[in-house]
N, C-alpha and C positions, 0 to 999 in steps of 0.2 A: 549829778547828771553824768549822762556818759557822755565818752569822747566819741565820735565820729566812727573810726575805728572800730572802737565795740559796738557800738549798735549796728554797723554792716557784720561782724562777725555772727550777731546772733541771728539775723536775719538769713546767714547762709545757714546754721544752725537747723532752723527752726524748716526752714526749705526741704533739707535733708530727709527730717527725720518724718516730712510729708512723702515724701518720693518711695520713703521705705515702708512705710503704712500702705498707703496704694498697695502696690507691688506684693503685699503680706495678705493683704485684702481676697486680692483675686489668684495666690497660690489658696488659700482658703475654700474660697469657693470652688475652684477647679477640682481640691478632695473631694469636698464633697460630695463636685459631680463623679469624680472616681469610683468612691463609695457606694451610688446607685448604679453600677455598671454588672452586667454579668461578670463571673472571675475570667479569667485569662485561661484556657486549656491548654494545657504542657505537654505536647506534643516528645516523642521519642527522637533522641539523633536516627536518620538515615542515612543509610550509606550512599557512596556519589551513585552506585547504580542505579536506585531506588529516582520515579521522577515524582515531585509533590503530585501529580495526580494520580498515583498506584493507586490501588485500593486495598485497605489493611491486609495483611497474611494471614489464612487463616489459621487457629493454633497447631503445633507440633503434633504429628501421627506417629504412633509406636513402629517403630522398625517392621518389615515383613519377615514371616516366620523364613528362617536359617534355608535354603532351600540346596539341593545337590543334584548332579546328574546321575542315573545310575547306570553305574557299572554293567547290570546283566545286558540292556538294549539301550544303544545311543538313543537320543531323544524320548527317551525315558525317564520323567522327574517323579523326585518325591521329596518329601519334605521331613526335616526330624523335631519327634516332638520336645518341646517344650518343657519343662516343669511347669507342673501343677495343670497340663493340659487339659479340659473339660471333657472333650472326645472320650480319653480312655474310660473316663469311669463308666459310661453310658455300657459300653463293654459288659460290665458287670449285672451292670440293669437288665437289659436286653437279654445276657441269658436267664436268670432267676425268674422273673414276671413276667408270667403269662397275660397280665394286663398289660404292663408296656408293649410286649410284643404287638396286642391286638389293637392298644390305641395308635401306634405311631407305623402298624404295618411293615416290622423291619425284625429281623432275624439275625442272629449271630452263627457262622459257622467256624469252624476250625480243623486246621489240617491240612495237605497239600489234596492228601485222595477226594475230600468232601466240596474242596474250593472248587477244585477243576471239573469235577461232575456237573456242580451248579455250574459251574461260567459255559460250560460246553452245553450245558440243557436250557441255556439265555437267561438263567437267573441275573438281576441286574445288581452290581456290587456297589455300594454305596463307598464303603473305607475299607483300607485293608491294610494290616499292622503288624508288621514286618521285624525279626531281629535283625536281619543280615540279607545283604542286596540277594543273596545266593537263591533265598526262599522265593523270589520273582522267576528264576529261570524254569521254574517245572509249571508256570501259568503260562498260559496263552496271552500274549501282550499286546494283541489288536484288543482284547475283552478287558484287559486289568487299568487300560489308558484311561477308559470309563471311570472309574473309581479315586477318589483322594488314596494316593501312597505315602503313608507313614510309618517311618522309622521310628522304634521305641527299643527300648534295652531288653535284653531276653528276662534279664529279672523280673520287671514289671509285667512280659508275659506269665509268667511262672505265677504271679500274685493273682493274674484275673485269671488263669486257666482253673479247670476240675481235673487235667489229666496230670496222673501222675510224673509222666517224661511228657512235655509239649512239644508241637515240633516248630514254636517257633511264629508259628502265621496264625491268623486269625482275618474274621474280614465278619464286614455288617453289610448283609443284601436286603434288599426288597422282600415283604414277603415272596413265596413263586404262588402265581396264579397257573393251576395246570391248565385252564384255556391255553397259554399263552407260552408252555413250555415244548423245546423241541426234544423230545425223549430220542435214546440211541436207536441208531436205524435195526440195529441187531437186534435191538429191545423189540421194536415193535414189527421185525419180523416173523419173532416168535411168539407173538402175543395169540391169546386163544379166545373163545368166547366164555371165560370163569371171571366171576368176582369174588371178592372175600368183603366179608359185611362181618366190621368189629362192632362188640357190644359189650360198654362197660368194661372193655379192657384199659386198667387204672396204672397197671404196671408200666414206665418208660421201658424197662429192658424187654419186657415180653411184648409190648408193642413193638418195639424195633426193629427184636427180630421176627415177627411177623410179618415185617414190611418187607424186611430183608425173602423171606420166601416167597412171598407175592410176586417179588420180583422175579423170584427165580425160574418162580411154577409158571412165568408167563403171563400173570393175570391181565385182564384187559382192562379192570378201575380195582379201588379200594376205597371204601367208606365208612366211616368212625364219624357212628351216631354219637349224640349228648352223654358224659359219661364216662369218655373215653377220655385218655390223659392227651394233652397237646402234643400232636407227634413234629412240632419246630421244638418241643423240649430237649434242652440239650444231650440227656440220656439216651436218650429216643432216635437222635440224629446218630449219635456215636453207636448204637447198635443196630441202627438201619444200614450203616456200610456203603449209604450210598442211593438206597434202596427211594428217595425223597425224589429222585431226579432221573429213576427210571419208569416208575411207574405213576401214574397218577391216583393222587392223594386226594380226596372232598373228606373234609372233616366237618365237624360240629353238627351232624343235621339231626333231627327232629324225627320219629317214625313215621310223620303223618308227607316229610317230603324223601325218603328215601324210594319209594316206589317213581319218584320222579326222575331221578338219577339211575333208572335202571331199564335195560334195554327192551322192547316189549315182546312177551311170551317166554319171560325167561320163570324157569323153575327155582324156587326159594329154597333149599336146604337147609337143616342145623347139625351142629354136632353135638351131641349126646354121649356123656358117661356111661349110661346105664344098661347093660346087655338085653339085647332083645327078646336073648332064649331063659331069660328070667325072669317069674313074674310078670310074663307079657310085658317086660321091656317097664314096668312104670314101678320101681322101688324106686323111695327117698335118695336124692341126692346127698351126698357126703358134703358138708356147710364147706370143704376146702374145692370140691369139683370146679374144672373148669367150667361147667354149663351146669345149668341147673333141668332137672328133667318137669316135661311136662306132667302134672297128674293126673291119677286115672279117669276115664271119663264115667261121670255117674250113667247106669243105664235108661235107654231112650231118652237122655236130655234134650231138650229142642236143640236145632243146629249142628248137634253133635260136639256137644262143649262139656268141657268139664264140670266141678261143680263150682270152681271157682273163674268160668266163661274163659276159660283155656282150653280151646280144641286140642283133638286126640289127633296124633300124626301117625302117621305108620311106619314102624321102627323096622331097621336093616344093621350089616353089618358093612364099615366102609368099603369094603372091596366089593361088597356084591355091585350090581349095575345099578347108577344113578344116574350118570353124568350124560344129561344130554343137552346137545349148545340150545339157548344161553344157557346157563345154569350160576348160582350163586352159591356161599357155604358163608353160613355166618355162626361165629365164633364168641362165645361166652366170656367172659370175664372168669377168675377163678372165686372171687369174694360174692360177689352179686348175682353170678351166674348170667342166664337169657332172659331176656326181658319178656312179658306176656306178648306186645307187639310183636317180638320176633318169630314167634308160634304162630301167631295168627296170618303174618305177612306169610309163611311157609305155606299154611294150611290154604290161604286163598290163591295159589300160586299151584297147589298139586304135589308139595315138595314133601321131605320124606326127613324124620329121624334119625341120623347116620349114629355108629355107634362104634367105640375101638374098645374091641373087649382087653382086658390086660386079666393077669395071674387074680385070683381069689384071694382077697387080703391085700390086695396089694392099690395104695390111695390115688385115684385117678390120674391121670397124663398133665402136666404144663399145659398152660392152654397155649401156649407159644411148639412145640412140639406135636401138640392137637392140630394145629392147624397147615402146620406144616405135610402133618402124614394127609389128611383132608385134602389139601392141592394138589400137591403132588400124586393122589391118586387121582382126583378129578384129572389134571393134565392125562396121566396117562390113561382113562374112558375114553377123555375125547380124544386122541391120538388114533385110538383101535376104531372107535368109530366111525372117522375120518377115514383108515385107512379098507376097511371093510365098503364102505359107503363107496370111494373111489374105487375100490374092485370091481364092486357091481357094475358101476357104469362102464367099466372098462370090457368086462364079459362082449362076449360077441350075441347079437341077437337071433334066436332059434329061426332056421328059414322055415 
C-alpha cells in the first residue's frame, strides 16, 4: 500500500498533467481555426508622413526630357534630344516617302531661306531641329513658339540631311494648303493673269526650277497633273528656291478636273519642239524632246482629229502674239512628252502650238529652260498688252 503522502502526491500529478491536456486541446484547435483563415497581407513600412488612409502611390514616371532656356529670346524654350530619340528618325522618313508624306500630311523643310518663307507664308511648323541656339535668331519667334524646339548635335544633322554643307536646321510642317497660304504682298502684286500646267514632268530639278520661274514670271496658279513628281520632294523644294510659298501649287490632278482649277475663258496653249516653217510644223518628235508633237491630222477627219483622235492646233513661233489674259502654257515632260488630253484641252480652248526654234542638229531645249523662255514671254504679251489697252483709254475722245 501506499502511504498517505504518495497517494496525494499522485493525485497532484495526475491533476497537472489534466490542466496541461486541456490547455494543448484548445491551442489545437485554435491552429486549426488559424489554418482556415485568409493569409495575413504584409503591408510595406510607411513613413511618419504617409497617414494609414493614403491611397497607394502610383508607380515611378521617367524623368521629363532635360529642358533649357534659350539664349536667342527670353522665354524661349526648347528641349535637347535624347538618345535614341524616335522624333529624329521620322526625319528621314518624311523626306524619302512620298507615302508617308501623303499619309500623315507633314513635309520636311531645311535651311534658314526655306523655313522662314514657310513660317512667313503661315505654313504651320510642327518640330524644328536645331544644332545651335544661333540658328533660332534668323526665325521669326512669335511663329517658331508654335512648334516643339529641339536641340540635336550637328552630326546627327549631317546623317539625316542630302546637302552636302547643311546649315544646321531642319523643321517638320504641315503640309501647305494654298487655300490657306498668305503669299508675299510683292508676290501678288505682280501676279498676272498666266498659268503654267505641268505634264508628266518626272524630274525633281527640272520641276523646281520650273516653280522657281512661275514664280518669277508672276504666275497667278500652277498645276501638276498625275504624273508629275511630288513637288514636297526634297529635290524639288531645294531647286524651287522658295518658289513653294510664293506661288500657289495644286498638284496631283486628273485631266478630267483641271479645267476646274482654271479661270473661265482662258486660252490653253502648249509648247512645242517642232518648227512651224517645217513640214507644216508636224515632224516626229525626238524620244529626248521636251514635249511631244501632235500628228498630222489625216485629211477631212471628222472633228478635225488626227488619225489617232489628236486634234491639229495651229502652230506659231513663241514670240509671235499669243498671250491674251487668261491665258495658260502647259509644259511637257522631256521622257513622255504632252499628254493627248493636253492637246485636246488646248484645241477646245482656241489655244495655239508655240514653238522655240533652235540651231538644225541641234537636240531640243530642257523642258525646265522651255518653260522658262514660254513665261517670261507670255509675262512680257501681257505687259504690252496691258499697256497699249491703257493708252487707248487714256486717248482723248474725237469731239
Amino acid at each position: 500500500g501506499r502511504s498517505p503522502a504518495m497517494a496525494a502526491l499522485c493525485r497532484a500529478w495526475r491533476a497537472l498533467l489534466r490542466a496541461r491536456g486541456a490547455r494543448g486541446d484548445a491551442a489545437g484547435r485554435r491552429g486549426v481555426r488559424a489554418l482556415r483563415r485568409s493569409p495575413v497581407r504584409v503591408l510595406q513600412p510607411q513613413s511618419p508622413r504617409d497617414s494609414p488612409q493614403s491611397p497607394a502611390e502610383p508607380p515611378p514616371q521617367p524623368p521629363p526630357p532635360v529642358t533649357e532656356r534659350g539664349a536667342a529670346a527670353p522665354g524661349l524654350w526648347y528641349e535637347k534630344a535624347a538618345p535614341g530619340d524616335r522624333r529624329l528618325g521620322k526625319v528621314v522618313t518624311i523626306a524619302k516617302s512620298k507615302k508617308f508624306r501623303d499619309n500623315h500630311g507633314k513635309v520636311l523643310l531645311e535651311g534658314h531661306r526655306l523655313i522662314k518663307d514657310a513660317l512667313e507664308a503661315g505654313a504651320v511648323p510642327q518640330t524644328l531641329f536645331f544644332s545651335t541656339v544661333g540658328h533660332l535668331k534668323l526665325l521669326p519667334e512669335a511663329e517658331i513658339k508654335r512648334a516643339s524646339l529641339v536641340k540635336v548635335k550637328f552630326e546627327d544633322i549631317k546623317t539625316w540631311s542630302d546637302l552636302i554643307t547643311p546649315q544646321g536646321l531642319l523643321g517638320i510642317f504641315s503640309k501647305p494648303d494654298p487655300a490657306k497660304m498668305s503669299y508675299p504682298a510683292a508676290q501678288l502684286a505682280s501676279s498676272l493673269p498666266l498659268l503654267l500646267i505641268c505634264d508628266n514632268i518626272r524630274d525633281p530639278g527640272n520641276l523646281g526650277t520650273i516653280l522657281r520661274s512661275a514664280a518669277g514670271a508672276g504666275c497667278e496658279k500652277v498645276l501638276l497633273t498625275k504624273g508629275c513628281v511630288d513637288p514636297w520632294e526634297p529635290k524639288v523644294l531645294r531647286a524651287g528656291m522658295g518658289a513653294h510659298f510664293r506661288v500657289p501649287i495644286i498638284a496631283n490632278l486628273d485631266w478630267e478636273s483641271v479645267p476646274t482649277n482654271l479661270p473661265a475663258g482662258i486660252q490653253v496653249c502648249v509648247a512645242d519642239n517642232n518648227d512651224p516653217d517645217t513640214a507644216a510644223g508636224s515632224a516626229p518628235a525626238s524620244p529626248k524632246t521636251p514635249v511631244k508633237s501632235s500628228p498630222k491630222a489625216a485629211p477631212e477627219h471628222e472633228d478635225e482629229e488626227g488619225a489617232a483622235g489628236i486634234p491639229e492646233l495651229a502652230a506659231q513661233h513663241y514670240y509671235e502674239d499669243w498671250a491674251r489674259a487668261p491665258v495658260a502654257v502647259v509644259i511637257g515632260g522631256e521622257t513622255h512628252g504632252l499628254s493627248p488630253a493636253a492637246l485636246r484641252l488646248a484645241a477646245s480652248t482656241g489655244g495655239k502650238r508655240l514653238s522655240i526654234p533652235v540651231v538644225p542638229g541641234v537636240d531640243s531645249l530642257n523642258s525646265a529652260i522651255a518653260a522658262g523662255i514660254m513665261l517670261f514671254e507670255g509675262k512680257r504679251q501681257l505687259l504690252w498688252r496691258h499697256k497699249q489697252e491703257d493708252g487707248r483709254q487714256k486717248m482723248p475722245v474725237p469731239g
